[in-house]
PDBQT receptor file of N, H, CA, C and O in Angstrom, charges set to zero:
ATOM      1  N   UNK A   1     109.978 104.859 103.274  1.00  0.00    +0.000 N 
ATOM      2  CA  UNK A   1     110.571 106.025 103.901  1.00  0.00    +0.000 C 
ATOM      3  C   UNK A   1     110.841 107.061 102.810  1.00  0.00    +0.000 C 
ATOM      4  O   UNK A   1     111.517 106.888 101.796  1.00  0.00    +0.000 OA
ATOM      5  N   UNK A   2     110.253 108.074 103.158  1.00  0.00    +0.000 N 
ATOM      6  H   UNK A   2     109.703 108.215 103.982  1.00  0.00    +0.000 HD
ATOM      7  CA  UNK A   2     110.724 109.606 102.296  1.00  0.00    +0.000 C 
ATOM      8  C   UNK A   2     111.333 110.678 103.140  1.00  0.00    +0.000 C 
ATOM      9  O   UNK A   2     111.342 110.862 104.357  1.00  0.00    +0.000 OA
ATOM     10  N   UNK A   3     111.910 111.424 101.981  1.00  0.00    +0.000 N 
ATOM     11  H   UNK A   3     111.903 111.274 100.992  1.00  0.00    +0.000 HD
ATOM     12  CA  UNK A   3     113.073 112.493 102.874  1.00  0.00    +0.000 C 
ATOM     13  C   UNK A   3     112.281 113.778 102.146  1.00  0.00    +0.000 C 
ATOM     14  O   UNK A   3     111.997 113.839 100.950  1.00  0.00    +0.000 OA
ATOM     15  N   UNK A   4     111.991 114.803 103.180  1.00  0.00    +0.000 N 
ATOM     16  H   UNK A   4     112.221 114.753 104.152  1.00  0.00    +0.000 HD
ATOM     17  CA  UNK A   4     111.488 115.971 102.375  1.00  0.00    +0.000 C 
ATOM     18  C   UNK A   4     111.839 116.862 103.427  1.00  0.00    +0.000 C 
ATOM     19  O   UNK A   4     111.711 116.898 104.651  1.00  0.00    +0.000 OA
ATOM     20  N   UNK A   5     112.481 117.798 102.239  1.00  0.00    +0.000 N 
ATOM     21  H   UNK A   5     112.585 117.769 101.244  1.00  0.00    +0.000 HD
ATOM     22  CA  UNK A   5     113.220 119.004 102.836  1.00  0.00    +0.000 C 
ATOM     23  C   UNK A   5     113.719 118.656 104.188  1.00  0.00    +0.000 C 
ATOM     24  O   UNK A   5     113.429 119.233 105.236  1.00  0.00    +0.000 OA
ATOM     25  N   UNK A   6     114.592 117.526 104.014  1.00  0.00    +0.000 N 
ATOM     26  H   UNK A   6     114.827 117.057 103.163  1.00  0.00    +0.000 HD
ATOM     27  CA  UNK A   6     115.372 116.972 104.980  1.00  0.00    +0.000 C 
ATOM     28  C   UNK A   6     114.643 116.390 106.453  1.00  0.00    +0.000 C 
ATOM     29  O   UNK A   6     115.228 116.114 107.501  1.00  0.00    +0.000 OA
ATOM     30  N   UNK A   7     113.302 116.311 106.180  1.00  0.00    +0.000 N 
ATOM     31  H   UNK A   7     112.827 116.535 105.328  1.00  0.00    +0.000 HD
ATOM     32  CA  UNK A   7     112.270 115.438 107.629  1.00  0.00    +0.000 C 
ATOM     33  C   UNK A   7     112.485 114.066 106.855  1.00  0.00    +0.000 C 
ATOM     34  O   UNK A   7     112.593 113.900 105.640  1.00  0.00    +0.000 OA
ATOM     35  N   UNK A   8     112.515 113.257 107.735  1.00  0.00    +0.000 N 
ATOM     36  H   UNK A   8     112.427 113.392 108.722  1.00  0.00    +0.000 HD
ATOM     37  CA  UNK A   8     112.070 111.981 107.139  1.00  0.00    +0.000 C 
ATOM     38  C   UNK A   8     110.942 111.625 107.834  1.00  0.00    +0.000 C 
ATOM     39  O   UNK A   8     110.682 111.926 108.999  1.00  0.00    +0.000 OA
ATOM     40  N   UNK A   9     110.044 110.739 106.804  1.00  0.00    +0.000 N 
ATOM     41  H   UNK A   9     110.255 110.494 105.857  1.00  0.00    +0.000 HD
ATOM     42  CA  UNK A   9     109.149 110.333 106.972  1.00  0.00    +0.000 C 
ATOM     43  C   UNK A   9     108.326 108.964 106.717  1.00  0.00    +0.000 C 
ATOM     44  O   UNK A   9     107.770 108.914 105.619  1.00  0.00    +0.000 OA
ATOM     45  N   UNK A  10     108.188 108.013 107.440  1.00  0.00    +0.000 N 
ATOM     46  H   UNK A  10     108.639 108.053 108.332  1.00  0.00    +0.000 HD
ATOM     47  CA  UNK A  10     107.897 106.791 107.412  1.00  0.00    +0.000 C 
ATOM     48  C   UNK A  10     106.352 106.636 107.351  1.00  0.00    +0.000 C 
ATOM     49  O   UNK A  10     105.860 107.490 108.088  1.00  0.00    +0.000 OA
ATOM     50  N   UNK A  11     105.309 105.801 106.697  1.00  0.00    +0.000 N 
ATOM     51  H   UNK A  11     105.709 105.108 106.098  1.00  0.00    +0.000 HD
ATOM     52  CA  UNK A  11     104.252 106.193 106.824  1.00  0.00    +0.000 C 
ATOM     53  C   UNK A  11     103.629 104.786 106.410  1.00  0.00    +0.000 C 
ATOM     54  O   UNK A  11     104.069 104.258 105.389  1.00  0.00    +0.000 OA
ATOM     55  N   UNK A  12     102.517 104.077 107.224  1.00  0.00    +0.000 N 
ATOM     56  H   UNK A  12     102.159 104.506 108.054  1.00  0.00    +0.000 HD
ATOM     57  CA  UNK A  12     102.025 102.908 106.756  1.00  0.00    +0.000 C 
ATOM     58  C   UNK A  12      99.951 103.118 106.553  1.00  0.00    +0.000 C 
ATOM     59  O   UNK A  12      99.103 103.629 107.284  1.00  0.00    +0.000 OA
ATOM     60  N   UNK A  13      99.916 102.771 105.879  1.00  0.00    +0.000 N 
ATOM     61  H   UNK A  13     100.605 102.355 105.284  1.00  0.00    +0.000 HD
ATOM     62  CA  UNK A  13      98.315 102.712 105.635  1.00  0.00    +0.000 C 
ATOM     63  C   UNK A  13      97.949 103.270 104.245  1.00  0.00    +0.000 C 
ATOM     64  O   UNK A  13      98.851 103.713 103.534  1.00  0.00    +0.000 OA
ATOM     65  N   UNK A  14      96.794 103.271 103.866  1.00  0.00    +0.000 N 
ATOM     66  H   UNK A  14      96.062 102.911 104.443  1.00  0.00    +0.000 HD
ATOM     67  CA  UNK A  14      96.558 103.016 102.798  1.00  0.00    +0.000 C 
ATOM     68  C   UNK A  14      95.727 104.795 102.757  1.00  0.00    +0.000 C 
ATOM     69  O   UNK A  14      95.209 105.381 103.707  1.00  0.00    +0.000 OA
ATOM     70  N   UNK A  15      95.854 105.223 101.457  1.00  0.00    +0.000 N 
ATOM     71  H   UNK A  15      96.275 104.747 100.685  1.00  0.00    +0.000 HD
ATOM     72  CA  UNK A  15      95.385 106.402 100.718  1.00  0.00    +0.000 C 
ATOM     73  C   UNK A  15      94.660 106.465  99.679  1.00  0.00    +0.000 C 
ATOM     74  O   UNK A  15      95.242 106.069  98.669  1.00  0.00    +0.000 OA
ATOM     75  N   UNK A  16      93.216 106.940  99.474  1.00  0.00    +0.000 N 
ATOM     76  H   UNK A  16      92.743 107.261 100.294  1.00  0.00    +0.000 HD
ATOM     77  CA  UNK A  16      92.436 107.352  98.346  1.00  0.00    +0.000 C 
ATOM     78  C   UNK A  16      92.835 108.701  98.220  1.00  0.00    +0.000 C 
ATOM     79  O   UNK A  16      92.995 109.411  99.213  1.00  0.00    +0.000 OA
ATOM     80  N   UNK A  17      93.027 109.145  96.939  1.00  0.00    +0.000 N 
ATOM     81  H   UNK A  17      92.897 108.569  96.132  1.00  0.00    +0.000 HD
ATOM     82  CA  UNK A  17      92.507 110.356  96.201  1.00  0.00    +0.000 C 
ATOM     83  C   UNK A  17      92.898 110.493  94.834  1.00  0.00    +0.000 C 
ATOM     84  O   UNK A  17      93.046 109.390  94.307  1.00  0.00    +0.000 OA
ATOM     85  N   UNK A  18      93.134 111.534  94.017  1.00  0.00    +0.000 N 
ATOM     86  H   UNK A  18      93.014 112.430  94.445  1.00  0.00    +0.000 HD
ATOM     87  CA  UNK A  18      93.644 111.892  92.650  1.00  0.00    +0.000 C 
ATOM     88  C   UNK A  18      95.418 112.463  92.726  1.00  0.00    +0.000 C 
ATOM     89  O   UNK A  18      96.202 112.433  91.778  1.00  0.00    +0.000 OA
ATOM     90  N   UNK A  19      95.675 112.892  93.945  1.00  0.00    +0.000 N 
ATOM     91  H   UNK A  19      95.038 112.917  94.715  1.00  0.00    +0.000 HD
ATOM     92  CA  UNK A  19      97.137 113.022  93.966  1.00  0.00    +0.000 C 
ATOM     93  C   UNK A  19      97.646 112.084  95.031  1.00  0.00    +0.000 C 
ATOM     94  O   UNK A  19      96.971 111.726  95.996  1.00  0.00    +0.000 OA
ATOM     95  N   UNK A  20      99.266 111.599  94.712  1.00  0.00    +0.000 N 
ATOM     96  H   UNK A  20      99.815 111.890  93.928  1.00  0.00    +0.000 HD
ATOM     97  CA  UNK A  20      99.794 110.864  95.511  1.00  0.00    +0.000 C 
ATOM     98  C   UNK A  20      99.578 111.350  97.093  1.00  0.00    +0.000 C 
ATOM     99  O   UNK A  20      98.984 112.400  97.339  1.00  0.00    +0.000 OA
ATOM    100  N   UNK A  21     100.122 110.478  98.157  1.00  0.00    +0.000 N 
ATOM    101  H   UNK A  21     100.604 109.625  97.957  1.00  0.00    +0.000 HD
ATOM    102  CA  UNK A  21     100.035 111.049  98.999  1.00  0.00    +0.000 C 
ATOM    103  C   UNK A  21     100.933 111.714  99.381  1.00  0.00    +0.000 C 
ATOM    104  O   UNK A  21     100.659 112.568 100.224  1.00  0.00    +0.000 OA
ATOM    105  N   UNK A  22     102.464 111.569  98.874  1.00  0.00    +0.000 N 
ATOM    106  H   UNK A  22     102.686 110.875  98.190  1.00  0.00    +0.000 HD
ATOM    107  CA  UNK A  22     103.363 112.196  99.192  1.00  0.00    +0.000 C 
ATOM    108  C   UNK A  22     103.531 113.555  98.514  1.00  0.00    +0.000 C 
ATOM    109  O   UNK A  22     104.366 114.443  98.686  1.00  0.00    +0.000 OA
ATOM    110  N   UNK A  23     102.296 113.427  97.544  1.00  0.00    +0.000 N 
ATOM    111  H   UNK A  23     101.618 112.706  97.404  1.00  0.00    +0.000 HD
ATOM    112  CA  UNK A  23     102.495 115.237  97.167  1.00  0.00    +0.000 C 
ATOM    113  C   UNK A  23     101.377 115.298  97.927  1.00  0.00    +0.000 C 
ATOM    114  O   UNK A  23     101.413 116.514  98.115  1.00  0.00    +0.000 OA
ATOM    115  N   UNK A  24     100.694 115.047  98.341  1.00  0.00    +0.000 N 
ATOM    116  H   UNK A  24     100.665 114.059  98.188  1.00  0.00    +0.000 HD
ATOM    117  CA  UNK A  24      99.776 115.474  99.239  1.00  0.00    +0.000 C 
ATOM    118  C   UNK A  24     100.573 115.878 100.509  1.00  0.00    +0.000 C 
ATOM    119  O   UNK A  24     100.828 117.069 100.684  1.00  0.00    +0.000 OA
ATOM    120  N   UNK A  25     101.004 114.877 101.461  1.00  0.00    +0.000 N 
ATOM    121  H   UNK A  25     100.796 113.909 101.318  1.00  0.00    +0.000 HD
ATOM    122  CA  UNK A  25     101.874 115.315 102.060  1.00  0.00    +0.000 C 
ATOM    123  C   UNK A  25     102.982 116.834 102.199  1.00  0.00    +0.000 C 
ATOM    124  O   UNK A  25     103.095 117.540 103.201  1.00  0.00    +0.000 OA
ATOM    125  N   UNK A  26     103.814 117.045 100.629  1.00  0.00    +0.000 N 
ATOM    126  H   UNK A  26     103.722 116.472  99.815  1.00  0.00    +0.000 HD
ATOM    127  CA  UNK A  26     103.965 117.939 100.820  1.00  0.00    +0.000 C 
ATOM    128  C   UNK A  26     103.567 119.166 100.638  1.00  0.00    +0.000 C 
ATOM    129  O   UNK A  26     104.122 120.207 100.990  1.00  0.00    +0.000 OA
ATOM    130  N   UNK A  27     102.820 119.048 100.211  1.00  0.00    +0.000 N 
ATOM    131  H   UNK A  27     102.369 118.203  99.925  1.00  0.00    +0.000 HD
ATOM    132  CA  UNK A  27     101.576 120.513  99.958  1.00  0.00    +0.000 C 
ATOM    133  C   UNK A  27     100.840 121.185 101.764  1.00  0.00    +0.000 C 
ATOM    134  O   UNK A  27     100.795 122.304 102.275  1.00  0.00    +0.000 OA
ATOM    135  N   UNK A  28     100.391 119.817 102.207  1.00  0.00    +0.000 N 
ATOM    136  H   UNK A  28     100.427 118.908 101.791  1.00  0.00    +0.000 HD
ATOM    137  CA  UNK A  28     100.609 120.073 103.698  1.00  0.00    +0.000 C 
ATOM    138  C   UNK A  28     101.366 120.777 104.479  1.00  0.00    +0.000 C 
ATOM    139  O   UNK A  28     101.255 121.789 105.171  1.00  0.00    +0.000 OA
ATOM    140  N   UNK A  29     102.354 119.826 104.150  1.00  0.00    +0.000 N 
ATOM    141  H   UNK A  29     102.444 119.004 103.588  1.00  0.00    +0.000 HD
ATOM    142  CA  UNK A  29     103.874 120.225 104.844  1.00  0.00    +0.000 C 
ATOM    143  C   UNK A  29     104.219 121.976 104.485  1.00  0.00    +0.000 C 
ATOM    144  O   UNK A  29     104.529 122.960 105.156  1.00  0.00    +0.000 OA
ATOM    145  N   UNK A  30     104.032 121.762 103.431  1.00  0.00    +0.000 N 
ATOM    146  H   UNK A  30     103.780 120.962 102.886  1.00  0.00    +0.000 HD
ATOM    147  CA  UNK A  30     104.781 123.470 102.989  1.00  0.00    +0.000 C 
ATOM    148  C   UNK A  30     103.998 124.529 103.476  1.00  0.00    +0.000 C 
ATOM    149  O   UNK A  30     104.382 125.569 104.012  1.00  0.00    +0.000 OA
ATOM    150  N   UNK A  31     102.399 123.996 103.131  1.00  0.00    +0.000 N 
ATOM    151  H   UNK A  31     102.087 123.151 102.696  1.00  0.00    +0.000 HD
ATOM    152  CA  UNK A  31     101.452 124.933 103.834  1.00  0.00    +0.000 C 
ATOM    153  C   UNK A  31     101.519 125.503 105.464  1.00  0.00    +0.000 C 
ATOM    154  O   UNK A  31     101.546 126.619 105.981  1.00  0.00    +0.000 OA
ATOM    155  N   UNK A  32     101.528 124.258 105.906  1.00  0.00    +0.000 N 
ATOM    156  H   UNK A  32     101.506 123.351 105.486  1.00  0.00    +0.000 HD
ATOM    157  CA  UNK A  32     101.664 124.927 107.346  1.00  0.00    +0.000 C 
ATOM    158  C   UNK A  32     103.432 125.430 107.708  1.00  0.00    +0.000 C 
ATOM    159  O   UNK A  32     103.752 126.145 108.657  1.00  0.00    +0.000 OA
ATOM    160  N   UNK A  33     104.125 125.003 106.967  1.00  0.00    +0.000 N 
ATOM    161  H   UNK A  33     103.865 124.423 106.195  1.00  0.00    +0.000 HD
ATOM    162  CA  UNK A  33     105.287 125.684 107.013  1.00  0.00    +0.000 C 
ATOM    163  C   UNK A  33     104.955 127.209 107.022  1.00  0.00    +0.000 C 
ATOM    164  O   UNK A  33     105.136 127.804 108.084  1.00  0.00    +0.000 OA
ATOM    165  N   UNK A  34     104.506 127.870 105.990  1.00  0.00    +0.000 N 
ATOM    166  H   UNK A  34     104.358 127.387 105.127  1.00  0.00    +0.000 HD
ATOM    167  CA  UNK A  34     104.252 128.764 105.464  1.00  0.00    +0.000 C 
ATOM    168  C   UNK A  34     103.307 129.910 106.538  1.00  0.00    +0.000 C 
ATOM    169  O   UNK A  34     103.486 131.109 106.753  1.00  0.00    +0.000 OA
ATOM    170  N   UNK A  35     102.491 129.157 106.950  1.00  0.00    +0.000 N 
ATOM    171  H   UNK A  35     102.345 128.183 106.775  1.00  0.00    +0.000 HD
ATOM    172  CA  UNK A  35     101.730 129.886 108.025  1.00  0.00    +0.000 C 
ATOM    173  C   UNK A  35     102.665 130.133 109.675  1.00  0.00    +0.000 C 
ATOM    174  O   UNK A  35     102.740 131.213 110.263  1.00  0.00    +0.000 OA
ATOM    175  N   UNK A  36     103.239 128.923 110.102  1.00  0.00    +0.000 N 
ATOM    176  H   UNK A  36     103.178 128.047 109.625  1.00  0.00    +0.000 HD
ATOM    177  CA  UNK A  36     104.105 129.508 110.779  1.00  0.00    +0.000 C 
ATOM    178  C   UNK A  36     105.270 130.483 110.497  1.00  0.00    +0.000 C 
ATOM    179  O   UNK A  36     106.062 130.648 111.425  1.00  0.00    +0.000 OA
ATOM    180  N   UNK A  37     105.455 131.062 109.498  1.00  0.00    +0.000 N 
ATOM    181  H   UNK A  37     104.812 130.928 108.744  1.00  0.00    +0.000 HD
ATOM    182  CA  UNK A  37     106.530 131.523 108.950  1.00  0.00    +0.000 C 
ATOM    183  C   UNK A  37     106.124 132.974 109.332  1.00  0.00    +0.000 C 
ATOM    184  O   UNK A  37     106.830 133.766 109.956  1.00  0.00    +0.000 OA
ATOM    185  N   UNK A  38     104.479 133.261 108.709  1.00  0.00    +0.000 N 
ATOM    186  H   UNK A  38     103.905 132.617 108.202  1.00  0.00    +0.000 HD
ATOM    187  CA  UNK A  38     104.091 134.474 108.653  1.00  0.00    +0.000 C 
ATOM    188  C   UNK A  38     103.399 134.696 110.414  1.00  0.00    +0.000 C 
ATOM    189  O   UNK A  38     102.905 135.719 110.887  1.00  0.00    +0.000 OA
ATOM    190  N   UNK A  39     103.586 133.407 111.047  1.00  0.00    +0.000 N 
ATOM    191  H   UNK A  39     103.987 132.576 110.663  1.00  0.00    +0.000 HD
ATOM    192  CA  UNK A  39     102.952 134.165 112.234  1.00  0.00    +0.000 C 
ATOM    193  C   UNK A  39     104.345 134.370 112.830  1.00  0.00    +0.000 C 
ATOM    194  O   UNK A  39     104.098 135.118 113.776  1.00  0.00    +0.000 OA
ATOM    195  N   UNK A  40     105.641 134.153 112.838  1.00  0.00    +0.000 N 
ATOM    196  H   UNK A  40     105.842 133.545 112.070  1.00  0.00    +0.000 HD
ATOM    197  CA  UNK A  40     106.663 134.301 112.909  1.00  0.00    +0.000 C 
ATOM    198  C   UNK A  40     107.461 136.304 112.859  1.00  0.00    +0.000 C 
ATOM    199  O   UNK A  40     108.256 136.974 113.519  1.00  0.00    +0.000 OA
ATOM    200  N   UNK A  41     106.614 136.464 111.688  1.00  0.00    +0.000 N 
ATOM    201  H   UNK A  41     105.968 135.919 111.152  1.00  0.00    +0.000 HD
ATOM    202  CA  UNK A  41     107.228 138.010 111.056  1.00  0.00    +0.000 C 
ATOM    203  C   UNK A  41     105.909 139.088 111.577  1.00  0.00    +0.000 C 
ATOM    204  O   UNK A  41     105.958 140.291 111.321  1.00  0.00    +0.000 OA
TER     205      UNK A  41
């Protein structure tokens, strides 16, 4: 279990790549944060 920017998040299965998945995860996360933000304004 991880806490980011206060979501928690539980996650089972397995991940390939060169970055973790939880920075993967939040790079995601922030991204589409980010786009709703600007379709927002």
């Amino acid at each position: 279990m991880e806490v980011i920017h206060g979501c928690t998040y539980t996650v089972t299965g397995s991940y390939e790549g060169d970055t973790s998945f939880l920075e993967k995860l939040e790079r995601v996360t922030a991204r589409n944060f980010s786009e709703k933000l600007e379709e927002t304004l």
